[in-house]
ZAMARGU-4260 file (C-alpha; in steps of 0.2 Angstrom, whole numbers, plus 5000, padded with zeros to 4 digits):
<rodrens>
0) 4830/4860/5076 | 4848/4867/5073 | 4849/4885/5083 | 4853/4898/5064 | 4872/4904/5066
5) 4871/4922/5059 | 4886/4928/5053 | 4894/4946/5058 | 4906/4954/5041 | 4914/4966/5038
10) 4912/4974/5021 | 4925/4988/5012 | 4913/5000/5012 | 4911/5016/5021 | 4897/5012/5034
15) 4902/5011/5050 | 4895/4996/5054 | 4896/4975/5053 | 4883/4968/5042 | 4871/4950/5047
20) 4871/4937/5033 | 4867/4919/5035 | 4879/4906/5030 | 4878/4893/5014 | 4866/4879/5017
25) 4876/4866/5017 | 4892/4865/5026 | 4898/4871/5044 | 4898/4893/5044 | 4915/4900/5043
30) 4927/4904/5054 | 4929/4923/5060 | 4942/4927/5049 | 4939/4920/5034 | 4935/4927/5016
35) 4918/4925/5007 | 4909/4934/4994 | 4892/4942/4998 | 4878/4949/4987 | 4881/4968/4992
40) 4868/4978/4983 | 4869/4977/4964 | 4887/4971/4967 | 4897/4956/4975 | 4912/4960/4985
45) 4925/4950/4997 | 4919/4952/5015 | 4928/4946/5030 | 4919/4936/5042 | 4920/4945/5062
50) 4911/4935/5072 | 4896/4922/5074 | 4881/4927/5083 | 4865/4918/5089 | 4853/4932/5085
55) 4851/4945/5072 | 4842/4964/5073 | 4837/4960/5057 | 4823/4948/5053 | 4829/4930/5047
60) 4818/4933/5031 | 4827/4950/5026 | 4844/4942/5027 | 4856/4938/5013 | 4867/4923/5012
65) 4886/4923/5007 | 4888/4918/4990 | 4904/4908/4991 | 4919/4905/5006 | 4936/4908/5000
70) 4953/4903/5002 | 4946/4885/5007 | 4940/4891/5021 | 4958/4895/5029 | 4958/4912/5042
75) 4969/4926/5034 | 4968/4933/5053 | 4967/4927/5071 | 4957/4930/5084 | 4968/4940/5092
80) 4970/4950/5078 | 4950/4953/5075 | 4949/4960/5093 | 4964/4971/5089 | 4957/4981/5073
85) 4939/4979/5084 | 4948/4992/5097 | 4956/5000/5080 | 4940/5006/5073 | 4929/5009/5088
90) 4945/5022/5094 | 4948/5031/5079 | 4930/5030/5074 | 4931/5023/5057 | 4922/5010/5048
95) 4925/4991/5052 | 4926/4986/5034 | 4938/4998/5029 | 4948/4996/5045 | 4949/4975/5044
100) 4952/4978/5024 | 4964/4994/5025 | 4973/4982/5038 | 4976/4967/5025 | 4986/4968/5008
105) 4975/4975/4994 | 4972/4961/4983 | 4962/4953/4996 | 4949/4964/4991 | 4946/4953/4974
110) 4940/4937/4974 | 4951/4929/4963 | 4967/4931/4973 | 4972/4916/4981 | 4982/4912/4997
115) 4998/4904/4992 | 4999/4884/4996 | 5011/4879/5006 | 5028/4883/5004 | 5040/4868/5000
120) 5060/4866/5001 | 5067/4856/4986 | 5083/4844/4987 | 5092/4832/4977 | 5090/4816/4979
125) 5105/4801/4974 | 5099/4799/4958 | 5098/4817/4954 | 5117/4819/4962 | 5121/4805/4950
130) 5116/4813/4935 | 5123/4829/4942 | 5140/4822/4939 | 5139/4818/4921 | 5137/4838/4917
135) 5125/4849/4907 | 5124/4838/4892 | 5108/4841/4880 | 5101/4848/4898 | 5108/4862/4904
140) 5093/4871/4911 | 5089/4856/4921 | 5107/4853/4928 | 5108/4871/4932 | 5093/4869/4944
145) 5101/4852/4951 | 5116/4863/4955 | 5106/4873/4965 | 5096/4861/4974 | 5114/4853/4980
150) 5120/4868/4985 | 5106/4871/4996 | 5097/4883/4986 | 5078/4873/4984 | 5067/4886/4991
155) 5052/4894/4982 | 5059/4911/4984 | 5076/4907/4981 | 5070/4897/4965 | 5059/4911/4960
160) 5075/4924/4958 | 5086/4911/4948 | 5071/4909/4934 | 5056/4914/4928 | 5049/4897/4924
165) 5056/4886/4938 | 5041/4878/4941 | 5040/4870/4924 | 5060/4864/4925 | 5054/4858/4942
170) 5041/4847/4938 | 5053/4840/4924 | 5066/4835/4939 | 5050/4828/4948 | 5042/4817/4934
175) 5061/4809/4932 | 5062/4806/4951 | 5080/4817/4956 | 5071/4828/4967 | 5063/4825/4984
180) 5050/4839/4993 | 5045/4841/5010 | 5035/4858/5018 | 5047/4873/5020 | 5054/4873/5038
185) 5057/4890/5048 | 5073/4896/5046 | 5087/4891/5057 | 5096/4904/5066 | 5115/4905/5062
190) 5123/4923/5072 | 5138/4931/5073 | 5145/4939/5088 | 5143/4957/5087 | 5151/4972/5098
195) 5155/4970/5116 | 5141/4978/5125 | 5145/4994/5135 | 5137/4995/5154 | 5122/5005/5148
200) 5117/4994/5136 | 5119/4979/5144 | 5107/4985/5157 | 5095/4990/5147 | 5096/4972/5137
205) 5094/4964/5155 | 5079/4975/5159 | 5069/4971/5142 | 5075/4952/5145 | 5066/4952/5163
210) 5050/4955/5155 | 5050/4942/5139 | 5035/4933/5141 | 5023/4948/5149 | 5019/4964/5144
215) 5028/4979/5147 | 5035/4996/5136 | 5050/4998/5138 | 5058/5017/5132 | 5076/5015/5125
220) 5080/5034/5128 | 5097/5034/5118 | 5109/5045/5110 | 5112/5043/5090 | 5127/5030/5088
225) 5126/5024/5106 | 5120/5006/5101 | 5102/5004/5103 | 5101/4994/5086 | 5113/4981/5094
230) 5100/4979/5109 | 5086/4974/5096 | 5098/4960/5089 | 5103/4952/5106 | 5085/4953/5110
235) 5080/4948/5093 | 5091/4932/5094 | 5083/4928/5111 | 5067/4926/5105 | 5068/4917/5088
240) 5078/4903/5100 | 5065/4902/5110 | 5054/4900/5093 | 5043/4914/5094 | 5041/4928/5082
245) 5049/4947/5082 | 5041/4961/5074 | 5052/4978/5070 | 5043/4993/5065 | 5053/5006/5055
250) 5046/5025/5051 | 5053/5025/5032 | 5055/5012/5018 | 5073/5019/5015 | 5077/5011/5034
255) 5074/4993/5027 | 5087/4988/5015 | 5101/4991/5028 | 5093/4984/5043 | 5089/4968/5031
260) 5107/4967/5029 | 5113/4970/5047 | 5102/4958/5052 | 5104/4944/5040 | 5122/4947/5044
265) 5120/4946/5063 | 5106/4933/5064 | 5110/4921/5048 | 5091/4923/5043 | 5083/4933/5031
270) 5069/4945/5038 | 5051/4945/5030 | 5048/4962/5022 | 5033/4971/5021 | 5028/4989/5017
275) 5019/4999/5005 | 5032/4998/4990 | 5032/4979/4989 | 5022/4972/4974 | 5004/4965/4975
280) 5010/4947/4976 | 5026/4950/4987 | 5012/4958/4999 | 5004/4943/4999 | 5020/4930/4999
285) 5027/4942/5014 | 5008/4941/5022 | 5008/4922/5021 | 5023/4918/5028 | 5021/4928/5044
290) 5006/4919/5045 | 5012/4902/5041 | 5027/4905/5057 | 5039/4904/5043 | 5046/4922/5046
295) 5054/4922/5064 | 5058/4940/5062 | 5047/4954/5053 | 5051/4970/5047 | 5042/4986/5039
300) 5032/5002/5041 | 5017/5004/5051 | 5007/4992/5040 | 5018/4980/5046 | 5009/4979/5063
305) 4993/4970/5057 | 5004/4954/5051 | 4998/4939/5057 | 5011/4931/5071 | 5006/4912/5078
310) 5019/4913/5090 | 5023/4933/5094 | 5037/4937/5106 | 5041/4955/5106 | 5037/4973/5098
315) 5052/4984/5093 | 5048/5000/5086 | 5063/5009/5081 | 5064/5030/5079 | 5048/5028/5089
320) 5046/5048/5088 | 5043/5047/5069 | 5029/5057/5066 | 5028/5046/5049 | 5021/5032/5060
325) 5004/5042/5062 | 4993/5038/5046 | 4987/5055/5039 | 4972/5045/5029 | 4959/5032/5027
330) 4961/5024/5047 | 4971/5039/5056 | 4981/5026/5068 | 4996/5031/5077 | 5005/5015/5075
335) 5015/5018/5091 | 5000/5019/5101 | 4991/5002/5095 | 5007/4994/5094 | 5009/4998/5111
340) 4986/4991/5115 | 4994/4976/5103 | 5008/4971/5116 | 4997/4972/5130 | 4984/4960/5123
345) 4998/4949/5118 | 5005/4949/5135 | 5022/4955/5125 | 5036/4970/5128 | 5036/4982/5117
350) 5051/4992/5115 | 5054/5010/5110 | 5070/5015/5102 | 5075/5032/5099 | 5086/5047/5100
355) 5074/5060/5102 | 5057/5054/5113 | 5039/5062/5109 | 5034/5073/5122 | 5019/5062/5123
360) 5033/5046/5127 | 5042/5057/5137 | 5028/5061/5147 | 5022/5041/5149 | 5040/5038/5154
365) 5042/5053/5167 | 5027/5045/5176 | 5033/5028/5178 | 5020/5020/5165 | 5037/5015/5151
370) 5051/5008/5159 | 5065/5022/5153 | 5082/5018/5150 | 5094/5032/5144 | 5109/5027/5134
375) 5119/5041/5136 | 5136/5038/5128 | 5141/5033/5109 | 5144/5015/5108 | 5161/5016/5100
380) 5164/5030/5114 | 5165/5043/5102 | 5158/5060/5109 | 5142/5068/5105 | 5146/5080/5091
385) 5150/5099/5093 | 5140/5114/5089 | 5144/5128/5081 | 5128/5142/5077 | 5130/5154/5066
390) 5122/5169/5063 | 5116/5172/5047 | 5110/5189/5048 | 5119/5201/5038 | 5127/5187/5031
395) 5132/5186/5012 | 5126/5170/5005 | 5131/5159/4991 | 5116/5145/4986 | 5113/5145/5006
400) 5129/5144/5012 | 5138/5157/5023 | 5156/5161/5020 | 5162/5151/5037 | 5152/5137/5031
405) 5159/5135/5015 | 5178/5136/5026 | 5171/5122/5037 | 5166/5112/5023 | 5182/5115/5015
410) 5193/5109/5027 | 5185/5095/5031 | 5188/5086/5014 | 5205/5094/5013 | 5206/5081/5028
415) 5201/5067/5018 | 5184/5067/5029 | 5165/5069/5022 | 5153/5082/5023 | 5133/5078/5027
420) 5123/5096/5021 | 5106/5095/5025 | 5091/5105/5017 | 5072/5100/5019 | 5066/5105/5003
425) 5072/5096/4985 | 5070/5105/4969 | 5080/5120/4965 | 5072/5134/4971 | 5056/5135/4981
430) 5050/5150/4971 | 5051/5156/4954 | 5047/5174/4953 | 5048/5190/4939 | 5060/5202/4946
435) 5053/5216/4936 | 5032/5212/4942 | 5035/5201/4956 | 5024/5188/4949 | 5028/5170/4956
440) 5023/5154/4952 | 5009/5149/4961 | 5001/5129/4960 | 4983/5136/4957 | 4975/5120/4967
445) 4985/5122/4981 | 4990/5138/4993 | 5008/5133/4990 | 5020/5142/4978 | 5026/5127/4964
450) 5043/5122/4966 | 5056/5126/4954 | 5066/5109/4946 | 5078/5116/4934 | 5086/5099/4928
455) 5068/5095/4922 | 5064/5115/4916 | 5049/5110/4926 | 5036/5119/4941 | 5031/5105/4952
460) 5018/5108/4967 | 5025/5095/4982 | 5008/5095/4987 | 4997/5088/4975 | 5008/5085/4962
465) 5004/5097/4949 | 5018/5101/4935 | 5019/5116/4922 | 5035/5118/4910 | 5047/5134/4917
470) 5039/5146/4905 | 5052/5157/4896 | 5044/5175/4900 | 5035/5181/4914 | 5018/5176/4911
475) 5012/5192/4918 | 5022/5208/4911 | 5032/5197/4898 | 5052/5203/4906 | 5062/5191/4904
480) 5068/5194/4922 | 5061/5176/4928 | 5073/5168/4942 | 5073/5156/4957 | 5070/5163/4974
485) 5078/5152/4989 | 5088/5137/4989 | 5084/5117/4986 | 5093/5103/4984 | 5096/5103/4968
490) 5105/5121/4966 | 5113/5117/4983 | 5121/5100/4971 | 5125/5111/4957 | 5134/5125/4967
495) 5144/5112/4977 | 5149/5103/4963 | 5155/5118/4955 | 5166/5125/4970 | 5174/5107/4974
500) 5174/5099/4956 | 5186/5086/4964 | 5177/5079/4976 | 5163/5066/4976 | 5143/5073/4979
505) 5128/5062/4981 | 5111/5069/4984 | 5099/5060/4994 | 5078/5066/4989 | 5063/5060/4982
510) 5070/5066/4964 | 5085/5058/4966 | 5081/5040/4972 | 5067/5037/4962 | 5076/5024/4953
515) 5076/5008/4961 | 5091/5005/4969 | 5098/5022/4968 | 5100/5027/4987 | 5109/5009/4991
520) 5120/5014/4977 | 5126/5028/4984 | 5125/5022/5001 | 5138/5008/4996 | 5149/5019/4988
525) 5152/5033/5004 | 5154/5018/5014 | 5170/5017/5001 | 5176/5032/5012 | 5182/5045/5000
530) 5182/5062/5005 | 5164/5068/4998 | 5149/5079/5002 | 5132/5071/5005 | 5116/5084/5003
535) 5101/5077/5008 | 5081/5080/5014 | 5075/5071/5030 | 5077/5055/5022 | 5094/5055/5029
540) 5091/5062/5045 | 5088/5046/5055 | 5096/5026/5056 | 5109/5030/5043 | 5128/5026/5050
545) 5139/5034/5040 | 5159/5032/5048 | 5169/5043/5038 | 5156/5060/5039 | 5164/5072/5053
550) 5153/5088/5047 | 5135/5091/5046 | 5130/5108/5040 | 5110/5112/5042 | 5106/5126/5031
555) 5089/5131/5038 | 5075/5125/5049 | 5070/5142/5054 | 5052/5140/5048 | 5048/5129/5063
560) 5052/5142/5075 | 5036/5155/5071 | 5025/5139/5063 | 5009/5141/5070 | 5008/5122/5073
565) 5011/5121/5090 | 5021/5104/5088 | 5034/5114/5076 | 5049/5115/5089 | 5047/5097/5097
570) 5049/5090/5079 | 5063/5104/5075 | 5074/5098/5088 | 5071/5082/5084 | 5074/5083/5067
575) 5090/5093/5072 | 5098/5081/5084 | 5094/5065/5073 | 5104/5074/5056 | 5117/5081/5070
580) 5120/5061/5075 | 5127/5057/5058 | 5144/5066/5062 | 5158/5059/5071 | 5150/5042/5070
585) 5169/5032/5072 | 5185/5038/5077 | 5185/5055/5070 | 5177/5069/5081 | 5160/5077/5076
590) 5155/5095/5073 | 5137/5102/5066 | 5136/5119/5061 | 5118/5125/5061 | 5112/5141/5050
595) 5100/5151/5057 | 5093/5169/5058 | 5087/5167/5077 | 5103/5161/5086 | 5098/5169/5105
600) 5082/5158/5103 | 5078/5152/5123 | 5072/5135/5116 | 5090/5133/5104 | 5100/5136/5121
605) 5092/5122/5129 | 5094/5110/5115 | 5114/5115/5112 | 5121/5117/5127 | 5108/5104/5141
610) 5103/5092/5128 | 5086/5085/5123 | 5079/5080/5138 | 5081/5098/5145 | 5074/5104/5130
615) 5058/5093/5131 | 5057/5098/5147 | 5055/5115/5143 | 5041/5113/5129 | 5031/5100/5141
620) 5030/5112/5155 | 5022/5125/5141 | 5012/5112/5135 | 5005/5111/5155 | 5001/5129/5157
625) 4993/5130/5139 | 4983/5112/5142 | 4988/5105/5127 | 4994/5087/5123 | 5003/5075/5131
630) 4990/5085/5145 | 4977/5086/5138 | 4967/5074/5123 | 4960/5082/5106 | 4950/5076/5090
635) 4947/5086/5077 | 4933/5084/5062 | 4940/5087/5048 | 4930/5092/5032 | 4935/5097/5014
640) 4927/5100/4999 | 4929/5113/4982 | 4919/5128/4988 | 4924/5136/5004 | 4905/5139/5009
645) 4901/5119/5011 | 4916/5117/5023 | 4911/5133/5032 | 4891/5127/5033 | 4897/5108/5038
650) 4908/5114/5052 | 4896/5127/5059 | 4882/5115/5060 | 4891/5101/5067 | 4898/5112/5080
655) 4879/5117/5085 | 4876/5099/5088 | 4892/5095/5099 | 4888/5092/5117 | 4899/5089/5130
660) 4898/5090/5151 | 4916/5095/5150 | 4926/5095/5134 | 4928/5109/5123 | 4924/5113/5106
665) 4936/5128/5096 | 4932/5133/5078 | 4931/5132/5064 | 4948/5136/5057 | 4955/5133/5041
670) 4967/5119/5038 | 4986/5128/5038 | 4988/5125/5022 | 4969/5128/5017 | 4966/5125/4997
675) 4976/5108/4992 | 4975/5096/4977 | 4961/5110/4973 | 4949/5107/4989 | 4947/5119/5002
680) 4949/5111/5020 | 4946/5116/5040 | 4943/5108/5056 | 4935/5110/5072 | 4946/5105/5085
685) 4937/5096/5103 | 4949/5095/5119 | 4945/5086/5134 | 4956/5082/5151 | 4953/5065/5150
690) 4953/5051/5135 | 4937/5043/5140 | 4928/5060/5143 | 4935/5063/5127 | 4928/5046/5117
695) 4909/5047/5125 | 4910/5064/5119 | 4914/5060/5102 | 4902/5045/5103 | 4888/5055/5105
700) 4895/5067/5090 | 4896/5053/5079 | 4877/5049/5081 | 4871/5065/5074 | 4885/5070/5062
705) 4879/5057/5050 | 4863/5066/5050 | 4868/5082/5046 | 4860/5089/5027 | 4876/5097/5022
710) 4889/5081/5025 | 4883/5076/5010 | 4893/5091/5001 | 4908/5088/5012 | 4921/5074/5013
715) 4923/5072/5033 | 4930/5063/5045 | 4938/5061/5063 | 4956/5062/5069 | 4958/5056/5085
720) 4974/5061/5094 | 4981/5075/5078 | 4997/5075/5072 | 4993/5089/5057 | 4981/5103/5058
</rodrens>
């Protein structure tokens, strides 16, 4: 008698567990991998098969079968992968279904999406080019498509932006025998040359080419402008000639069109895109692809890492310190840290590009485990750019702007040159108060002020999202004494516009480039290099190359320096160099003028005057003396729901149950911003010396957490290795 095949899946649900079905009757069981549909319940749902096993906890009788196996029974991921989001959930303690499913694009949760079929190239034939030369005729949709195919244009994708209904004009070519298919091969690799490589590059380049073919991280420390991205392409090239497959992570969706076009200028090959913004179906085409090998080179957010590669090669993760690469929800992954667990089970490099290191990279670096190469010169030898702080106490201001600012700014477009003027928050103003009350307006889900957007006579909450017209009196005393309190973007925008009518202004924020396309537009048109004024949020603070901007004014990151998030000044200096590295990019000389109300700060010394590392230095050593990350390891549990007194009652009983021969528990606190999106939420935060004292600690947690009578008024979870408090 056959031995019964039990079959391990993982189902979208919250339960941290696998679940034992048996397979159909008839046929073999399938693969680990593949999709089937399972009776779950009163409902069927998609499930992902894990693994086979031999025997069962549960008795065979109790058992289930699957309903059905999809997508022919084709894998959608590979052994490698499986064992890759195994290590996923078991580290950040989340459940396997929603991990494997959270890990794939979100159509595969419904049955009735199908894999694509293969992809096929299209190319005339003799007798199509014969009826090619006797011109549109009574045809002309038909010889318009063998125009394409002759001039090389015969793939599905390339077919799919010509027409709508290509596949019906194709089979029209088919049943008349001018057409000829065959299976879509990879894409052939046509580069440029690009920039002579300076010493420090090239030994970095060297370094990361020593190790193709095993694994090892490799830190490209490097100033902004000094040519990290032209690394990645020689070592891109490299490994698509060897025919293996390139994966480059970027923190922000904004990053990829440019790099797409760098690199399909570079490399002659068009990357396969995949990120959060693409459609349901371009998920799925981009998904297939990578699987299929058919996309040498991928490219995206931190979603991107969970593509399937047949034939991987190397791991870039550019702006590495990106604190956008830790996932804030659902699986709480640090993308740089299981890119980093991928490499090493691929036996791949990994390489991480940035300006401005993580204290935690730093740290790995400083102890030998990274390879650490510092670029410390501009690649076009340019210099760094030079600082000038002002002091803005006692200062008169206009919209933000002090007097000496405004002369800088001034000058430099009298010099036919263009400004970059950076400010962290969009809107108008961040406050709308009554000047005869004081009332403000307040988001009454959120303990957050709304923010003013005058262009829409609208109060927005960037929180949760929350919107109320601009009311016309005060709500409170009825004065008609409402007005804006601060500066955003927007009045920032407005008042430059109205002091330099002449002179060209783009605005870069969420407001702004809503529209698809918007940001390229106006990235194409400053590249026209006409004197202008750029004002933007943090979405132009990194992997922007802008030639003709020899100014950077920051208006005011002074909030970071009194933050009670301990991680505050790490990311303000980063944030500070990164918009600092758009000026002086070419030939023209750099400067940054940086606002501030603190300019004796000890910390701002360090960063001005000995650089980052010095800097980073500094807050790693009081990290050391306070025990706190890179040195030490943390988790927090976080809870959340709409009456304060669940949170509180959850968090203390959970923290009566937490037991640990030498980790500590600290709480519970409530979340810095407390109420949001109308929910009240806190933490307890555990800290251990060491990351496996740390995760039998948590383990142990885990086990009686679920059993505690008032999770079920609470929405909890665990954040291994927090980024947000």
């Amino acid at each position: 008698m056959p031995e019964v095949i039990f079959l391990k899946l993982a189902v979208p649900v919250p339960v941290p567990a696998l679940f034992d079905y048996l397979p159909l009757r008839t046929g073999p069981p399938p693969d680990p991998g593949v999709r089937v549909v399972v009776p779950f319940g009163r409902r069927r749902l998609v499930a992902l098969v894990v693994a086979h096993a031999h025997r069962s906890d549960v008795p065979e009788s109790k058992l289930l079968r699957i309903h059905e196996v999809l997508d022919g029974g084709r894998r959608l991921i590979d052994p490698e992968l499986i064992d890759l989001l195994s290590w996923c959930w078991r580290y950040y303690k989340h459940a396997p279904g929603d991990t494997l499913f959270g890990a794939l694009p979100p159509a595969f949760k419904k049955a009735d999406t199908a894999l694509p079929e293969q992809p096929l190239r299209f190319d005339i034939n003799a007798k199509g080019r014969e009826r090619l030369l006797t011109g549109p005729g009574r045809a002309p949709v038909q010889w318009q498509l063998l125009d394409l195919l002759e001039r090389g244009q015969g793939s599905g994708e390339q077919l799919r932006q010509w027409r709508a209904d290509w596949r019906v004009q194709l089979r029209k070519l088919k049943a008349k025998e001018w057409i000829i298919e065959a299976p879509e091969p990879c894409p052939v690799l046509a580069s440029s040359e690009g920039p002579k490589l300076r010493a420090e590059q090239q030994a970095a380049l060297e370094a990361v080419r020593a190790d193709l073919g095993r694994f090892r991280c490799h830190l490209i420390d490097g100033v902004t402008g000094s040519g990290k991205t032209e690394i990645y392409l020689h070592l891109i090239e490299d490994i698509i000639r060897s025919g293996q497959q390139a994966l480059v992570l970027v923190p922000e969706i904004g990053l990829t069109p440019q790099l797409v076009r760098r690199m399909r200028e570079r490399l002659g090959i068009e990357p396969g895109v995949y990120h959060s913004a693409l459609s349901d179906g371009e998920r799925i085409r981009s998904w297939d692809r990578a699987g299929r090998g058919l996309a040498p080179l991928l490219l995206g957010t931190r979603s991107a890492l969970f593509l399937p590669m047949p034939s991987p090669g190397l791991i870039i993760m550019d702006e590495s310190h990106d604190a956008s690469f830790k996932q804030q929800d659902g699986l709480r992954f640090s993308a740089r840290d299981v890119a980093i667990k991928s490499a090493a089970d691929l036996g791949i490099p990994i390489v991480l590009g940035t300006a401005t290191p993580s204290l935690e990279t730093l740290h790995n670096a400083q102890s030998g485990r990274y390879a650490w190469h510092r670029l410390r010169e501009r690649a076009t030898g340019a210099e760094q750019p030079a600082w000038r702080v002002l002091d803005m106490r006692a200062q008169s201001l206009e919209a933000g702007l002090a007097p000496r600012t405004l002369e800088s700014i001034s000058s430099t477009l009298d010099r036919g040159e263009q400004v970059l003027v950076f400010l962290n928050r969009r809107g108008y103003a961040p406050v709308v108060l009554c000047h005869d009350c004081g009332w403000c307006g307040a988001c009454n889900r959120c303990d957050a002020h709304m923010t003013w957007h005058r262009s829409e006579r609208q109060l927005i909450c960037h929180h949760c999202g929350q919107s109320a017209r601009l009311p016309r009196f005060c709500p409170d005393c009825g004065a008609d004494a409402l007005q804006g309190a601060g500066t955003g973007t927007e009045q920032l925008e407005d008042f430059l516009e109205s002091r330099f009518p002449d002179v060209a202004m783009y605005r870069f924020d969420r407001d702004k480039t809503r529209r698809k396309g918007a940001f390229d537009d106006m990235v194409e048109a400053i590249h026209g290099g006409s004197p202008a004024i750029l004002i933007g949020t943090q979405m132009l603070a990194t992997g922007h190359h802008f030639p003709r901007v020899t100014l950077v004014v920051i208006v005011d990151l002074d909030q970071a320096l009194y933050s009670a998030d301990f991680r505050a000044m790490e990311r303000m200096g980063q944030l500070m160099l990164q918009v600092a590295g758009r000026a002086g990019r070419a030939d023209h000389a750099g400067r940054v003028v940086l606002q501030t109300h603190h300019p004796d700060h000890p910390l701002l010394e360090y960063l001005f005057r000995q650089g980052y590392e010095r800097f980073a230095d500094e807050l790693l050593g009081q990290r050391r003396m306070a025990a706190l990350p890179p040195v030490a390891k943390q988790a927090t549990l976080r809870a959340e729901a709409h009456q304060r007194e669940a949170v509180r009652a959850f968090l203390g009983a959970a923290k009566s149950l937490f037991k640990s021969d030498s980790g500590e528990i600290h709480g519970p606190y409530p979340a810095l911003m407390e109420r949001r999106g109308g929910r009240t939420r806190g933490y307890l935060l555990v800290q251990d010396s060491g990351r496996a004292k740390l995760h039998a600690s948590l383990d142990l947690w885990l086990l009686s957490l679920r059993s505690i009578p008032q999770a079920r008024n609470v929405r909890w979870a665990l954040d291994v290795d927090p980024q947000e408090f």
